[in-house]
C-alpha positions as semicolon CSV with decimal commas, in nm:
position;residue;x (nm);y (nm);z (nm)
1;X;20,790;6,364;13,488
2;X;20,791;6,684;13,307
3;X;20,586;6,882;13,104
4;X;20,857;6,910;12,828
5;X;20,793;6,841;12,415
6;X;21,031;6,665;12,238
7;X;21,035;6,773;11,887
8;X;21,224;6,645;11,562
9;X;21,642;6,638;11,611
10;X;21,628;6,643;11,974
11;X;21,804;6,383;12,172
12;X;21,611;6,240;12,473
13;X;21,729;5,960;12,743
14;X;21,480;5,717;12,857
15;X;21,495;5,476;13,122
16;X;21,319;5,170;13,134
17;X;21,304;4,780;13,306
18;X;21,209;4,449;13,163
19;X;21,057;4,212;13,351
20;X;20,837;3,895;13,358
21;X;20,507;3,864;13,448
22;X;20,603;3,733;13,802
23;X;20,872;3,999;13,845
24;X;21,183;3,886;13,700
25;X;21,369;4,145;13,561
26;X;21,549;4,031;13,270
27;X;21,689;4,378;13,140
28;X;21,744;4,768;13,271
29;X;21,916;5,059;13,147
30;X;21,970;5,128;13,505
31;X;22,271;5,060;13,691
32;X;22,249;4,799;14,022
33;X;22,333;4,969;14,345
């Protein structure tokens, strides 16, 4: 993480992973390897 401040008219990329309460992940914004 970084100590960076996003202000108004920036453009930022998040990542993230949805998932289940017993671990099924049922969406990601990251690629499968």
């Amino acid at each position: 993480m970084t100590d960076e401040i996003v202000t108004e008219g920036d453009n930022v990329k998040v990542n993230y992973t949805g998932s289940f309460k017993d671990g099924e992940i049922f969406d990601s914004s990251l690629e499968e390897k």
